[in-house]
C-alpha positions in Angstrom: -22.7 9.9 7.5 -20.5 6.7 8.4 -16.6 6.5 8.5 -16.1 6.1 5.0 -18.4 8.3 3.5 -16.6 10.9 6.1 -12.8 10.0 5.0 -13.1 10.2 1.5 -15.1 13.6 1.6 -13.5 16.5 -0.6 -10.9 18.7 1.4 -10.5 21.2 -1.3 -11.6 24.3 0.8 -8.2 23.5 3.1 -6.1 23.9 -0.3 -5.2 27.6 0.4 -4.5 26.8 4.3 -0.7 27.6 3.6 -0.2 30.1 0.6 3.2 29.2 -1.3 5.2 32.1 -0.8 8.3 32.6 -3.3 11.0 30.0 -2.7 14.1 29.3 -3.7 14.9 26.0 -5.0 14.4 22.9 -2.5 18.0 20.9 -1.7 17.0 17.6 -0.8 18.7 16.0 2.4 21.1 14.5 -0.1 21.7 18.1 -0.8 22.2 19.4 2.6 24.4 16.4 4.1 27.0 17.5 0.8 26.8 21.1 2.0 27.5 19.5 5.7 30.8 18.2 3.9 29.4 14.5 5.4 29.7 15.8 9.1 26.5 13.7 10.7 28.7 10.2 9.3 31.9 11.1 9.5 33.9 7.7 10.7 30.8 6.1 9.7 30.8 2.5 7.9 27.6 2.9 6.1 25.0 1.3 4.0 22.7 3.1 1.7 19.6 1.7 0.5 18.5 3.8 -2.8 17.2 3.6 -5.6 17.5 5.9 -9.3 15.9 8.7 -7.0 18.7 8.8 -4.5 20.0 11.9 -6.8 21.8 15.6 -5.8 20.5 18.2 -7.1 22.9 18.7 -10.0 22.5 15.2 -11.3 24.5 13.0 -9.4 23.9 9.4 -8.6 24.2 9.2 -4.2 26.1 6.5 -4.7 28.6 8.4 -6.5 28.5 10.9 -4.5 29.1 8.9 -1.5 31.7 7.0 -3.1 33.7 10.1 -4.0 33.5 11.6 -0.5 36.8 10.9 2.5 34.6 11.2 5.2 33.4 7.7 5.4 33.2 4.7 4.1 30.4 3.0 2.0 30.2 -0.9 2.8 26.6 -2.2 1.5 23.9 -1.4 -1.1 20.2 -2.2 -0.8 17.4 -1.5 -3.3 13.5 -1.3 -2.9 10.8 -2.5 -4.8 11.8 -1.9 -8.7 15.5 -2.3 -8.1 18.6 -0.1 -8.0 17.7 1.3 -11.3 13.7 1.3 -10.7 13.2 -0.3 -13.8 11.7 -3.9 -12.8 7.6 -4.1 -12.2 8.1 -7.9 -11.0 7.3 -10.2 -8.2 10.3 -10.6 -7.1 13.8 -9.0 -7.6 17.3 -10.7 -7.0 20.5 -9.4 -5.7 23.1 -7.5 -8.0 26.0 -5.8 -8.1 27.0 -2.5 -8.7 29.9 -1.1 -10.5 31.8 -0.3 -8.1 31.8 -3.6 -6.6 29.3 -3.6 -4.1 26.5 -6.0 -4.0 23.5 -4.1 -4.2 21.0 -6.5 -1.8 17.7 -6.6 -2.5 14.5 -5.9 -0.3 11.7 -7.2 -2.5 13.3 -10.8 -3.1 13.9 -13.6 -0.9 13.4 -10.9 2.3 11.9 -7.6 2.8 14.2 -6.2 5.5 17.8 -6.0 6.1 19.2 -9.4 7.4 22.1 -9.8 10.2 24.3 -10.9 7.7 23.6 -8.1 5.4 24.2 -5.2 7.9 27.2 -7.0 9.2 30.3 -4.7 9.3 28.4 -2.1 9.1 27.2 1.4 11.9 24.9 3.2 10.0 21.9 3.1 7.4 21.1 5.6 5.2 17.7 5.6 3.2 17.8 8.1 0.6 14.7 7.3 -1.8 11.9 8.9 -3.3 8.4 8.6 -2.1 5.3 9.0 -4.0 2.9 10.3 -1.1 0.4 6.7 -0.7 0.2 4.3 2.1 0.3 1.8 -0.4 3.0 2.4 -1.9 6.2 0.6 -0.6 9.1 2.6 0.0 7.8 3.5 3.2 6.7 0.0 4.6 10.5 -0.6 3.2 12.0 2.2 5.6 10.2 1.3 8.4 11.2 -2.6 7.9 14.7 -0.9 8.0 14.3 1.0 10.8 13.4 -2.3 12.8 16.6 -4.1 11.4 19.0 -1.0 12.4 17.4 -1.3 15.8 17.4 -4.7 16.0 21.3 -4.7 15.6 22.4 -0.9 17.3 22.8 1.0 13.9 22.3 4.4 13.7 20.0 5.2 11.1 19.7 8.2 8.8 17.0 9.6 6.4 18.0 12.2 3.8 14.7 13.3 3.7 12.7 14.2 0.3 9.5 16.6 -1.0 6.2 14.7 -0.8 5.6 14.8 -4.2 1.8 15.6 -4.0 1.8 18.4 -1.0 2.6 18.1 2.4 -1.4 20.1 3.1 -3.7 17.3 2.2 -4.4 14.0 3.9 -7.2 12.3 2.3 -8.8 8.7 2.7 -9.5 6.0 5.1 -7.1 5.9 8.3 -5.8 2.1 8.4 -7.1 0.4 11.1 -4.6 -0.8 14.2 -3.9 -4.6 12.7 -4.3 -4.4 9.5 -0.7 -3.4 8.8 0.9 -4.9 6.2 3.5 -4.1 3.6 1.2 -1.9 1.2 -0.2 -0.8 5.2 3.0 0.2 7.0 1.0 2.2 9.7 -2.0 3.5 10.7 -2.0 6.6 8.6 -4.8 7.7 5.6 -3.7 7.0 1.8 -3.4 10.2 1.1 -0.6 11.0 4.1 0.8 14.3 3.5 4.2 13.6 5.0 7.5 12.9 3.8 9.6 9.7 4.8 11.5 12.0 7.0 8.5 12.5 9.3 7.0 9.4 8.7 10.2 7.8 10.0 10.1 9.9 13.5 6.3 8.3 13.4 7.3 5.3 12.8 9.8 5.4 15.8 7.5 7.1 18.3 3.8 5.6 17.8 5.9 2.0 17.0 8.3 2.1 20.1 11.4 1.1 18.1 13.7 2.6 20.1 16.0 3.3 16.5 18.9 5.4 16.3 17.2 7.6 14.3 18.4 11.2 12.5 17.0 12.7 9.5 18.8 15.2 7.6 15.8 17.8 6.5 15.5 19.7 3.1 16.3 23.5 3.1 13.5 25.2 1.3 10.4 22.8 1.1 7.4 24.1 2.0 4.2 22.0 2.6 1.8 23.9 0.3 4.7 23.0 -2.6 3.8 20.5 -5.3 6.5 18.9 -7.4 6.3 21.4 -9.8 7.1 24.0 -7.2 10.4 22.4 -6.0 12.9 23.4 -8.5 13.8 19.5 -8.5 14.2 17.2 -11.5 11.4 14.7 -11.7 13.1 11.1 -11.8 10.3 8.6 -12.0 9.8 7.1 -8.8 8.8 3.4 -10.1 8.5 2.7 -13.7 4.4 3.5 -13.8 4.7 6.8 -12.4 6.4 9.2 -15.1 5.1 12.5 -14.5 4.3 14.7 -11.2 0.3 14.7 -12.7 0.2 10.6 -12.5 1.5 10.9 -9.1 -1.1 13.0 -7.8 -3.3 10.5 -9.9 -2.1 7.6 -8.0 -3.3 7.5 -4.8 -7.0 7.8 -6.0 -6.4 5.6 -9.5 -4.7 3.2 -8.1 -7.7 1.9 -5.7 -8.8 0.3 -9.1 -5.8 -2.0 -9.4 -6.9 -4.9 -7.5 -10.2 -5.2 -9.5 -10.5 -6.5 -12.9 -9.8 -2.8 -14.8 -6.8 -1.8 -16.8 -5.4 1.5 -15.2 -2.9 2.3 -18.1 -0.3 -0.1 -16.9 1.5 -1.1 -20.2 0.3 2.3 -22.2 1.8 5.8 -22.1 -0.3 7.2 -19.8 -0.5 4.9 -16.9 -2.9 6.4 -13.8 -4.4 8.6 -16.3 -6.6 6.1 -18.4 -8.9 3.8 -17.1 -11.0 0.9 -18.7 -11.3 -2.9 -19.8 -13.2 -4.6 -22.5 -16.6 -5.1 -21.3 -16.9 -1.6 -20.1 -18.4 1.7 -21.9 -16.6 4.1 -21.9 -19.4 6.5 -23.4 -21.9 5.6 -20.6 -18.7 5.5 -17.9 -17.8 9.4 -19.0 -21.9 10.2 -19.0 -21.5 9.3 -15.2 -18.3 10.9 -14.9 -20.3 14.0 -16.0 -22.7 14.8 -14.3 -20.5 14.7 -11.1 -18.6 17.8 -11.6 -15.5 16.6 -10.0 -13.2 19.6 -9.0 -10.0 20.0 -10.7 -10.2 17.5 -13.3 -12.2 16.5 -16.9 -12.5 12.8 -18.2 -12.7 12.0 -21.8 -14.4 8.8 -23.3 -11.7 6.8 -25.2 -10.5 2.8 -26.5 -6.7 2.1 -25.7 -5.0 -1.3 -25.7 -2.7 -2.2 -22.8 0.8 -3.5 -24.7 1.3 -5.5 -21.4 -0.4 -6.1 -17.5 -3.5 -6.7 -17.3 -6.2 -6.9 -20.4 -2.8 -7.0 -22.5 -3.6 -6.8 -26.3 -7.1 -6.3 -25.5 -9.3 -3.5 -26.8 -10.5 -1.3 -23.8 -13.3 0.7 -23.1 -12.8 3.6 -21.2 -12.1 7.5 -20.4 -9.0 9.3 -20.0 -8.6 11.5 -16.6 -7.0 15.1 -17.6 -6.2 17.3 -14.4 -7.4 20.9 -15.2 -6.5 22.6 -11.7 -3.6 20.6 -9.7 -4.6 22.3 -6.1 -8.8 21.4 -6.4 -8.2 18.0 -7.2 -9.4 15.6 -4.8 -7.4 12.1 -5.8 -9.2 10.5 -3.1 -12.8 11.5 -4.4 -11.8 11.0 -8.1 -10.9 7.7 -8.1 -13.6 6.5 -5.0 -16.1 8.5 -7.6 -14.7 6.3 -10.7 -15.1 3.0 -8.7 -18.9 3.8 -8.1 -19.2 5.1 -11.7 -17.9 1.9 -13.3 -20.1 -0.1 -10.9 -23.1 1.2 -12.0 -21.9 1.2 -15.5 -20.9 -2.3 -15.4 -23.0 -4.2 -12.7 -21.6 -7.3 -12.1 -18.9 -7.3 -14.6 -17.2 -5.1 -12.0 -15.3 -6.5 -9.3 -16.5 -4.1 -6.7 -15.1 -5.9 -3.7 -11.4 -6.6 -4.4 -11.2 -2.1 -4.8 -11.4 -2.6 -0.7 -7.9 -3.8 -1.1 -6.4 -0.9 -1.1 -8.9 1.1 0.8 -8.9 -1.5 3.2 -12.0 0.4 4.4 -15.2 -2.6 5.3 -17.7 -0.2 4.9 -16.6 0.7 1.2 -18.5 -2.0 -1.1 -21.9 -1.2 0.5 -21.1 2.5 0.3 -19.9 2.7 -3.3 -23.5 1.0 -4.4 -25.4 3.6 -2.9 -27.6 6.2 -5.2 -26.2 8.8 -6.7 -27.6 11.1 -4.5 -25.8 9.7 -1.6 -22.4 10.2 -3.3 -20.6 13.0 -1.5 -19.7 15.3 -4.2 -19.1 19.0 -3.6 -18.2 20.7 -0.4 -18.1 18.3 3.5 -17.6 18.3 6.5 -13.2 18.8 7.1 -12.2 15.0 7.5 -8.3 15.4 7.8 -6.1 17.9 9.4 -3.8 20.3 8.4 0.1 18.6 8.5 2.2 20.5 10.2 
């Protein structure tokens, strides 16, 4: 069995590896450093780079909180992809400023990472965001372009770490291959990572040599085997696509579909959880779908139209993708298994190649037009280890 038919194989018999026990509710690292009454910056001219998840647990904005607080001084704002309020899915997002006065600099405009002029004035960088748990999604390629800018320029540097919102137990999926990093590929690490951006900071810093400054202030009661619904947190939608804790365990399988000509609910109610475009069947698609038997999750034929993104006003073919038992899902298989359904659904019509995107996995386009009997569905080999 080659590489990719190995990495995307079904891990569900490691779900049980590490049985919840009964927690009390997680404090983030937000959480904790208020508890700490600010101790780890006290003196500190800082600069925190958050976004609408950079929240305490009773509500508070970090920014507030950090504004409120005598223990040091908060200089500079930056924002990731989706802004300071997480609200934009565009290109390209421009400065701003914040109400207290503070320009609130952007990392998904003109540049990506801190600039000299930026940090200037400034000892210390806190990153306080939420992740969602993919390789491709950018927080973390944000953080680590961070990271390299605090180094670059002797700043201390600070996580208030976070829950990975889709289990720390699980790592599912291709491993990137050394070069191919990029900014949806921060690292060589599977989509389906299992870490937070606490500890994919201190990975970042060891298997990058950046020699940063580095400290992460660690959550008091999250445990690996939790799922969001398990922390006691409030959900705060991470980017403005991801709404609930179900499409972010979605996500890191659905999304493979976005490079290819397929509307994944972008610009409907349920984005991650529908699937479809106008010259597919949905009938035949969920016939497929069927006789699979995917663990942990049911698919529905339906039509939806997209109110914006792509096939916008367009009358859609496809299924919707309901999760009937959160910890036997497999992401990875369901949305490698949807690729392969819709290609032999839709043939040509299907742009098979551009799903590698994402996977950024060679052997994937040759694998994914295999027979059905060469899908692996159902119990494999272990393909990922145990986080941890």
């Amino acid at each position: 069995m080659n590489r990719f038919l190995l990495a995307v194989a079904s891990l569900a018999s490691m779900a049980g590896a590490l049985p919840p026990q009964d927690p009390a509710p997680v404090r983030s690292g937000l959480d904790v450093l208020i508890a700490q009454d600010f101790a780890p910056l006290k003196g500190r001219k800082v600069g925190l780079v958050t976004n609408q998840t950079g929240r305490a647990r009773d509500g508070r904005h970090a920014v507030d909180v950090f504004l409120a607080q005598k223990v040091f001084l908060l200089k500079a704002l930056f924002s990731p992809e989706h802004g300071f309020e997480g609200a934009l899915d565009q290109a390209r997002i421009d400065d701003a400023k914040h109400g207290s006065g503070l320009v609130i600099h952007s990392l998904y405009g003109e540049v990506r990472q801190p600039s000299k002029a930026m940090l200037d004035g400034l000892d210390t960088l806190v990153f306080d965001v939420q992740d969602a748990g993919a390789r491709f999604y950018t927080y973390a390629a944000t953080m680590r372009l961070c990271m390299e800018a605090a180094a670059e320029h002797a700043l201390e540097f600070v996580v208030l770490d976070r829950p990975n919102p889709i289990g720390g137990i699980l790592v599912q999926g291709p491993v990137l291959a050394d070069g191919d990093e990029s900014f949806v590929a921060p690292h060589t690490i599977p989509i389906r990572h299992g870490m937070t951006l606490g500890e994919l900071a201190h990975l970042f810093d060891v298997e990058r040599a950046l020699a940063c400054s580095l400290s992460v202030i660690p959550m008091d009661g999250w445990q690996r085997s939790m799922l969001w619904e398990d922390t006691g947190l409030s959900w705060v939608n991470p980017s403005p696509n991801l709404r609930t804790p179900t499409q972010a365990l979605l996500y890191p399988g659905v999304a493979l579909l976005e490079p290819a000509n397929v509307s994944v609910g972008r610009g409907t109610d349920t984005p991650f959880e529908v699937v479809g475009a106008p010259w597919l069947d949905g009938q035949a698609l969920w016939s497929e779908l069927r006789g699979r038997a995917l663990p942990g999750v049911a698919f529905t034929p339906l039509r939806f139209t997209p109110s914006s993104s792509k096939h916008s006003q367009e009358d859609c073919g496809g299924v919707r993708i309901a999760v009937t038992d959160r910890a036997a899902l497999d992401p990875l298989l369901a949305g490698i298994t949807l690729i392969w359904a819709i290609a032999r659904v839709a043939g040509d019509d299907f742009e098979l190649d551009k799903c590698s995107r994402l996977l950024l996995e060679p052997d994937a386009p040759a694998a994914l037009q295999m027979p059905t009997a060469k899908i692996p569905i159902g119990p494999h080999p272990v393909t990922s280890t145990v986080v941890g």
